[in-house]
C-alpha positions, -999 to +999 in steps of 0.1 A: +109-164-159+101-132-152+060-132-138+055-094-133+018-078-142+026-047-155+002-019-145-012+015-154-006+032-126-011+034-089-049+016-078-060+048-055-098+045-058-116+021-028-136-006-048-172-007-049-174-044-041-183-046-004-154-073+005-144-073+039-099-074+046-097-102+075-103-133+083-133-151+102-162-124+099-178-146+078-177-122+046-157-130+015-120-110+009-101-090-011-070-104-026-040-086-012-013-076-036+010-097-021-005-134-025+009-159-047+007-195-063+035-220-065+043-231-098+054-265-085+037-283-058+058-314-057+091-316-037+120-335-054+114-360-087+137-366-112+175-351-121+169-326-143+133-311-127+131-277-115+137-266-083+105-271-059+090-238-058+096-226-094+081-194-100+050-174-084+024-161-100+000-135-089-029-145-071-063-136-095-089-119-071-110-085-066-084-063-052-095-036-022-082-008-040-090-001-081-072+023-110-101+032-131-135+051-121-165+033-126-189+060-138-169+067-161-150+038-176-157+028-209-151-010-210-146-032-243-146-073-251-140-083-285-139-128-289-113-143-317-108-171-332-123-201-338-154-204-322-157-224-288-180-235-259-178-211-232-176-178-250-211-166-247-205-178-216-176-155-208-194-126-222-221-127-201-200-127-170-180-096-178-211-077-181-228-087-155-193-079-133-191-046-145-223-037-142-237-052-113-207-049-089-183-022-102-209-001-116-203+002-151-225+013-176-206+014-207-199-020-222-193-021-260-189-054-277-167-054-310-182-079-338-162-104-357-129-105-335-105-080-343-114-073-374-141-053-357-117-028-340-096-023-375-105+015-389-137+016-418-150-016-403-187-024-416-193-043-383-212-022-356-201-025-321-231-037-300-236-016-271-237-047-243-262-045-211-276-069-189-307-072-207-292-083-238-269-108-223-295-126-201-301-158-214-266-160-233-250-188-217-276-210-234-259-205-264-234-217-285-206-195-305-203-159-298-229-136-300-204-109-314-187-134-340-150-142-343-123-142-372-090-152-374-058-130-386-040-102-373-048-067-379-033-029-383-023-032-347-016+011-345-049+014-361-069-005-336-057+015-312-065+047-324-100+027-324-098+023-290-088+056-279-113+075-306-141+052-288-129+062-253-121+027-242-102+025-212-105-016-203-105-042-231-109-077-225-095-095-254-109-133-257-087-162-276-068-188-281-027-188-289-029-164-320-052-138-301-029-137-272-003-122-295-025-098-306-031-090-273+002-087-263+012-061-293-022-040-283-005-035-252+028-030-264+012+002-288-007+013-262+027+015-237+043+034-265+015+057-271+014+062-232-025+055-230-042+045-198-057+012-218-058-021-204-058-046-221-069-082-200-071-111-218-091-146-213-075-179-228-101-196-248-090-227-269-103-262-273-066-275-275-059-266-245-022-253-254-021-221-237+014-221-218+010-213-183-025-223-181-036-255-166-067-256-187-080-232-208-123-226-208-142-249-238-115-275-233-137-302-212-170-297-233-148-305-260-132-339-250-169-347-238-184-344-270-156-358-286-167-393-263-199-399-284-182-398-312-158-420-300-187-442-292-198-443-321-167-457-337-161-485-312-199-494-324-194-492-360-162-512-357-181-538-334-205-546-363-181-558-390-154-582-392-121-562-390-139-529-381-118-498-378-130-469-365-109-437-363-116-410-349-098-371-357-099-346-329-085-311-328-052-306-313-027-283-335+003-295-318-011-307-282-028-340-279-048-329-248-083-334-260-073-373-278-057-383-247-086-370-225-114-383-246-096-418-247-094-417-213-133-411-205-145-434-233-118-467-229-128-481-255-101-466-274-073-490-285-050-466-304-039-430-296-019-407-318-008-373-309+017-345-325+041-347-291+047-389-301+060-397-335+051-427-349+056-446-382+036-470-405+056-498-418+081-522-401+078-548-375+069-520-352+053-497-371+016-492-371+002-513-396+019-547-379+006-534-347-031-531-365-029-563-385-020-580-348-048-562-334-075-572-361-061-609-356-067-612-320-102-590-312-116-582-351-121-542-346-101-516-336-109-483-318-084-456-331-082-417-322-058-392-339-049-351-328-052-334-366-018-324-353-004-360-358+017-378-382+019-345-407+059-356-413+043-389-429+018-368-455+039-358-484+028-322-500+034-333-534+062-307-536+039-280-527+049-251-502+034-250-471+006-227-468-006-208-440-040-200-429-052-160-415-036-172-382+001-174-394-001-214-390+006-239-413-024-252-426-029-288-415-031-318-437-059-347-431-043-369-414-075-386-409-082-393-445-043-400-447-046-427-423-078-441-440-064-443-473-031-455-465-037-481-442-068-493-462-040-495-491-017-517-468-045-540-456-059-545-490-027-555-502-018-582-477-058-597-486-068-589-452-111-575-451-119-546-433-143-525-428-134-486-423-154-459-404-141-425-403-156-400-384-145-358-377-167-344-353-150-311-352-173-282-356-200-299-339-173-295-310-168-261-321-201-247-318-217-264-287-228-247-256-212-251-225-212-279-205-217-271-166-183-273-160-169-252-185-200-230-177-186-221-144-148-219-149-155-199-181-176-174-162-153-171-132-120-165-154-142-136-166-149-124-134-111-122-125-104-109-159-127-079-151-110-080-112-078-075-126-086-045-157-104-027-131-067-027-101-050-017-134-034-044-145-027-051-183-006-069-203-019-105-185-045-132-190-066-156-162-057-185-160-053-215-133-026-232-114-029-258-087-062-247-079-056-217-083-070-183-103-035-169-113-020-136-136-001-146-163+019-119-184+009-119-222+048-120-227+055-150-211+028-173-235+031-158-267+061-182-281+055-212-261+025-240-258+013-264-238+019-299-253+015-332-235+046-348-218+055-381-236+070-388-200+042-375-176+015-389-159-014-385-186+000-398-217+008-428-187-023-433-181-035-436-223-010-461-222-018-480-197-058-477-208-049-484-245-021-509-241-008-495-270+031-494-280+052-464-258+076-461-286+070-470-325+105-473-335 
């Protein structure tokens, strides 16, 4: 795979950021060009792995030499997609980066994701300073809204270039990075001196390349109360069930996390693990045995999950402003259909059905994802200002990393049926490996 960052051009300009080059004066460093992280960091394993090194990705870091001029850079962020903790967060950091250390003092904020950079739009941009930002991370959403679908990719460009922009940091989750990656791709054929840095925001957590993606840990930590909440609502009646439906498109990351910090959970099911409902080993048997031996069962599904079961009553599938197929409930699936199954068979029960998304959604940071959002930020702005473009932040082995737009746009991160998380859900849950 082919890791290169393209640039804009040679980085001539000394940065403002007083960094010192060597090691043991006691003052932080620049990043040189030529430092990298492993892809892999375990020798050997199984037939079949990759080699041990794997590829190397750039090293994220101020760099001691920069593309653009400060005083006069015009600098851009525009936030899509759904909404998620972390994004006020991450706006808040870029300005106070540009202004405070590289000296920036154009910052423009494009409203309603970008939808706000399409020609004849009737959403203002918001001219972003330090001021205005300050107590931002408090917050939950974005202060400059969000939408989802693509637009006139030509035309936001000419947006871009009429406004003067010459760094745009570009904030979302799978859907947004190709966006991203056809701004840059207009702006390469139009030969512009835009770059265009992008910042992986998705609760999923299904951004390939990216170890974890900012909003991702406040999510599974909110989605433990209402996992709580279940296990106590299925405690208090005889054959309690509750279920619990968590995001996760086509990556179970957040179920398998939040069942993992709140072990109470008996039953996970995620898009990467098909299962089935009837048959000796098929759901309902394993619920019905479950119910007979402890009286309540704790279950979490990914919305993700189980969609091959739901029939569309010969409809076509739609999609929504992303280009995704829209979803079916699997939760209300699994609450209908199962109560159907138990009802027949004359068994009580008692169900509890709980969706906690949006409140997910639209929560502020926790500490955690308070930090890492801020510091992907911070790189973000690092890497616009050496003249990078064409990349987003993310993380690897402990790692700030680049990542070129072109390697993420087709691929996600799902969780390995074989690895060591959806082990350890196992091994908490004591549920079945295999349904069939």
């Amino acid at each position: 795979m082919d890791l290169t960052i393209p640039r804009l051009g040679e980085a001539r300009r000394h940065s403002p950021l007083h960094l010192s080059t060597a090691r043991g004066d006691r003052v932080c460093n620049f990043v040189s060009d030529d430092e990298r992280v492993l892809s892999r960091a375990v020798i050997g394993g199984p037939p079949g792995e990759p080699e041990a090194r794997g590829e190397l990705f750039e090293r994220a870091g101020p760099r001691e030499r920069i593309f653009f001029n400060p005083s006069g850079l015009r600098a851009g962020i525009v936030t899509c997609g759904g909404l998620c903790p972390g994004t006020n967060n991450v706006i808040r950091a870029t300005v106070m980066e540009l202004w405070f250390h590289y000296g920036v003092r154009s910052i423009t904020g494009f409203r309603y994701g970008f939808a706000g950079l399409a020609p004849g739009s009737t959403f203002d941009p918001v001219a972003l300073d330090p001021e205005l930002v300050d107590d931002l991370h408090h917050r939950g959403g974005s202060m400059l809204g969000s939408s989802r679908g693509a637009q006139d990719t030509g035309a936001m460009v000419e947006t871009l270039e009429r406004l003067g922009i010459g760094l745009l940091l570009v904030v979302g989750g799978d859907g947004t990075m190709r966006g991203a990656h056809a701004l840059v791709e207009e702006v390469a054929r139009r030969e512009l001196e835009i770059s265009v840095v992008a910042v992986p925001k998705t609760i999923d957590n299904d951004i390939y390349l990216v170890e974890k993606t900012f909003g991702f840990e406040t999510a599974f930590s909110i989605a433990v109360e209402a996992i709580r909440s279940a296990h106590v609502e299925s405690k208090g009646y005889v054959n309690g069930i509750g279920l619990v439906k968590l995001m996760g498109r086509t990556s179970g990351a957040i179920a398998a996390h939040a069942a993992l910090a709140e072990p109470d959970v008996n039953l996970v099911l995620i898009p990467e693990v098909p299962f089935v409902l009837e048959g000796e080993k098929g759901l309902v048997a394993w619920l019905i045995d479950r119910l007979a031996r402890r009286r309540h069962a704790v279950i979490v599904v990914a919305e993700g999950a189980g969609q091959e079961l739901i029939e569309r009553e010969g409809q076509t599938a739609e999609r929504d402003a992303s280009g995704n197929i829209k979803l079916l409930d699997v939760g209300a699936f699994l609450r209908e259909r199962i109560g159907q199954d138990l009802e027949a068979r004359q068994i009580p029960h008692a169900f509890k059905y709980i969706d906690p998304g949006y409140m997910i959604r639209s929560a502020p940071a926790h500490p955690n994802d308070s930090i890492y959002s801020a510091n992907l930020a911070r790189h973000a702005v690092h890497a616009a200002m050496s003249g990078r473009t064409g990349m987003l932040v993310g993380s690897w082995n402990g790692h700030f990393t680049h990542v070129p737009l072109h390697a993420v746009v087709d691929r996600r991160n799902t969780v390995d049926p074989e690895g060591d998380l959806w082990l350890a859900v196992l091994e908490s849950t004591g549920q079945p490996a295999q349904w069939s």
